[in-house]
C-alpha positions in Angstrom: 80.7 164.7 84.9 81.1 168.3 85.4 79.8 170.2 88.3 76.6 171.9 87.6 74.0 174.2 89.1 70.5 173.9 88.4 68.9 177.0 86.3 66.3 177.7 88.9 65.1 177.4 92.7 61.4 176.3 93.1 60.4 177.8 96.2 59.3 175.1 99.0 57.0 175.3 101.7 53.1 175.8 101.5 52.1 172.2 100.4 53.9 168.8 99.2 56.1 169.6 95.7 56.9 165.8 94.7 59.6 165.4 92.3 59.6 161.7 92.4 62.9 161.3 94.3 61.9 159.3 97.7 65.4 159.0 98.9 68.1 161.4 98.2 71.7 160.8 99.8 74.2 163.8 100.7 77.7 164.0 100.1 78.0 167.1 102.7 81.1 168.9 101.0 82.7 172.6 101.8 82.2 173.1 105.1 86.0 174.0 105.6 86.3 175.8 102.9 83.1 178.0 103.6 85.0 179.0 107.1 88.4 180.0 105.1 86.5 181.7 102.8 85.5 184.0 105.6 88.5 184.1 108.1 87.1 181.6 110.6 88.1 177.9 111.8 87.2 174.9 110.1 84.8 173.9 113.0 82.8 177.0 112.6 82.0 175.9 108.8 80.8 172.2 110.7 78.7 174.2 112.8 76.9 176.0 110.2 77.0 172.6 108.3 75.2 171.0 111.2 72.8 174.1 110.8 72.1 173.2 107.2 71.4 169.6 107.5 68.6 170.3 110.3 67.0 172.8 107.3 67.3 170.4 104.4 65.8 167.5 106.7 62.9 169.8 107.5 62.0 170.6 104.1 62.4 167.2 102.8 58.7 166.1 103.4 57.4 169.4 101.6 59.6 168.1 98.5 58.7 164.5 98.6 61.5 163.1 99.8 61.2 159.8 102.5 64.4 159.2 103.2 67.4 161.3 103.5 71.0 160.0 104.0 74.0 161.9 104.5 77.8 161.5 104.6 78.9 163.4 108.0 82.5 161.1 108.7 83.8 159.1 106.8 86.7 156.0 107.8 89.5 158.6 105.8 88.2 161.5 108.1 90.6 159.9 110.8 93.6 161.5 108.9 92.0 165.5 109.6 93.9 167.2 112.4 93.0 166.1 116.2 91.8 169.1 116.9 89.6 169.1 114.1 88.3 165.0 114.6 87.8 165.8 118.6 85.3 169.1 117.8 83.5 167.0 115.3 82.7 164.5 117.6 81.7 166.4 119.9 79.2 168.2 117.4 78.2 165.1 116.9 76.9 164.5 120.3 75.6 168.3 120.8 73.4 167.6 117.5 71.9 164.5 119.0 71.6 166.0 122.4 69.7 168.9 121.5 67.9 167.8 118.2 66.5 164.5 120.4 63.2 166.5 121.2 62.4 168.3 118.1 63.1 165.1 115.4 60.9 162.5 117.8 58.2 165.2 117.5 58.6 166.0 113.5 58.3 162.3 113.0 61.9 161.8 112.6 63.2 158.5 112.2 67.2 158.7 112.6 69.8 156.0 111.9 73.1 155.7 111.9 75.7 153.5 109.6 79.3 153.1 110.3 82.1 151.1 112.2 80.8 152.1 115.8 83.8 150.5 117.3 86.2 152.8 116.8 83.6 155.5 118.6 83.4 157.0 121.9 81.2 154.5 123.9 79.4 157.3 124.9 78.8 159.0 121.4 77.4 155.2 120.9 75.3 155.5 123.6 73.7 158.7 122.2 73.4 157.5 118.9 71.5 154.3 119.8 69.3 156.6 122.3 67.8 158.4 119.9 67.5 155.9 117.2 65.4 153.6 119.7 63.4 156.6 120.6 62.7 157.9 117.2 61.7 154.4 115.6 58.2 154.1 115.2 58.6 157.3 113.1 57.6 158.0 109.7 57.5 160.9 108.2 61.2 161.1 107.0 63.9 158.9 107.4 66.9 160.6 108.6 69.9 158.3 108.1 73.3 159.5 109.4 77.2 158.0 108.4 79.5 158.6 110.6 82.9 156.5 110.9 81.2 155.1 107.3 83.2 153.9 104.1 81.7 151.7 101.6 84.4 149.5 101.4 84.7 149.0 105.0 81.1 148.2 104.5 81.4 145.8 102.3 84.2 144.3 104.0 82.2 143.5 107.4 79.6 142.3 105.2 81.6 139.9 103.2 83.3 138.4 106.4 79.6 138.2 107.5 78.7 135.7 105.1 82.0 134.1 105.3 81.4 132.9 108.8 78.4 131.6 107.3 80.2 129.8 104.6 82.5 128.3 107.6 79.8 127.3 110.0 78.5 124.5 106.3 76.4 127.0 104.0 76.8 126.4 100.5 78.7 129.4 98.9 76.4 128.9 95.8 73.9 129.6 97.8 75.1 133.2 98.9 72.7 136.0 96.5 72.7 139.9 96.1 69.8 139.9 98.9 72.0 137.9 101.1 74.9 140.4 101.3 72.7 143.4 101.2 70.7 141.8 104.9 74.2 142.5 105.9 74.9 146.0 104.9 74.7 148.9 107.6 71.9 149.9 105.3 69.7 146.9 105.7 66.2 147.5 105.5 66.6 150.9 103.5 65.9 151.1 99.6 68.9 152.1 97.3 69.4 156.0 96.9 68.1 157.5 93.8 69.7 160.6 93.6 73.0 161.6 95.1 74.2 165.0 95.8 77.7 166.3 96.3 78.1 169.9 96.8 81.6 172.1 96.8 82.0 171.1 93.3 84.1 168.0 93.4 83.2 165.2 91.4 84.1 162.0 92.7 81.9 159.6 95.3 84.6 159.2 97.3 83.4 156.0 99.0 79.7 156.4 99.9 77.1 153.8 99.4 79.0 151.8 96.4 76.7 148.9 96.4 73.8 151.3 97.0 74.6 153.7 94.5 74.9 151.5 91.6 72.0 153.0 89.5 71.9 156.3 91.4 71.4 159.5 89.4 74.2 161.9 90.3 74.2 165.8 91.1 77.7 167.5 91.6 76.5 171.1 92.4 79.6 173.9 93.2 77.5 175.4 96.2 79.3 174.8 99.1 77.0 172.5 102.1 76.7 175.7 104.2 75.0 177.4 101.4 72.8 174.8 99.9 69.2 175.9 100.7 66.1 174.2 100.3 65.7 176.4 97.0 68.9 174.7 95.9 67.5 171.2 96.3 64.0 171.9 95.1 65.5 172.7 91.8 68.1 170.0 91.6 64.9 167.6 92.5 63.2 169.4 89.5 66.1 168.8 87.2 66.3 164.8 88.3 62.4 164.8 87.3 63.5 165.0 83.5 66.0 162.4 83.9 65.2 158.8 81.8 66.1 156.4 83.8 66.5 153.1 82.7 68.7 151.3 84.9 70.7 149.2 82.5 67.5 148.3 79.9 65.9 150.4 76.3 62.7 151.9 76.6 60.5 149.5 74.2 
């Protein structure tokens, strides 16, 4: 699929534009290449980045959108420089810190997936502070991967059931429902649109199960520049789409 940008930007804001895309996931893209670009660090493009994904989230319940889930670390991330892994954590925990306030008031639910284990206990702590105090919200669902691959995913959930299997259960017993309960994203419905910006088109490992019959977007803005214009017209775009998810229409 090649990368492509869409032919206009409906402007957002002023009333509830809905494009018929409840959940949209994020392949968050560019960031480091928006800093070379300009001269600057890598970690000044993650801060900007960080910028951008407080913007989107805001505009998603203008453009219809319930749930928005994006790819901020992924399990291959561990390779980056230390320097670069350490400041990213650490924005990490200044995003949660200071955003704690404004998403439990914007009706903000937040949520993390991942391997936690590998985290800093207390990046844990912050990350299960604020999804306890943001639960009962509804107005958008804000889900956040960090330390997330999909086939790390669907490794843990596969030894899941095994244990299951061990402890007497039948394995013909074991159905799609059973190994999705076990999924970091239990609970959430599939994506069905996701976005990758910077122009690369691969998934590299985010929501594989999930994703199955996903509509995809590869768009050559880089994350630091995609507006809510940008989105709004991507949205548009996916409106036209005919999706069938594996059948004819009769």
């Amino acid at each position: 699929m090649a990368a492509t940008e869409p032919s206009s930007e409906p402007a957002t804001g002023g009333g509830i534009t809905d494009y018929g895309v409840p959940h949209v996931a994020i392949i968050m893209d560019g960031n480091g290449r928006w800093a070379k670009q300009r001269g600057w660090p890598r970690l000044v493009g993650h801060r900007k980045g960080a910028e951008r994904v407080k913007e989107i989230a805001r505009a998603c319940p203008d453009l219809g959108v319930k749930y928005l889930t994006v790819y901020a670390f992924s399990t291959e991330n561990w390779k980056r420089s230390t320097e670069e892994v350490l400041g990213l954590m650490a924005l990490f925990a200044r995003y949660i810190q200071r955003e704690a306030d404004a998403l439990s008031a914007e009706g903000v639910r937040m949520r993390f997936i991942g391997n936690r284990e590998p985290l800093d206990p207390k990046l844990v702590a912050l990350m299960e502070g604020i999804e306890a105090r943001t639960s009962g919200n509804c107005r958008l669902n804000l889900t956040v991967a960090i330390n997330y691959g999909g086939r790390d995913e669907l490794r843990r959930a596969a030894a899941a059931l095994a244990a299951e299997i061990a402890a007497g259960r039948a394995p013909d017993s074991v159905t799609e429902a059973d190994l999705e309960a076990y999924l970091d994203t239990a609970g959430l419905p599939d994506p069905d649109l996701v976005i990758r910006t910077s122009g690369e088109t691969r998934t590299s490992n985010f929501l594989p199960w999930q994703a199955a019959y996903s509509e995809y977007e590869f768009t050559p803005t880089l994350w630091p520049d995609f507006t809510p214009q940008k989105m709004a017209g991507i949205l548009a775009d996916f409106a036209t789409r005919d999706r069938r998810f594996g059948g004819v229409k009769a």
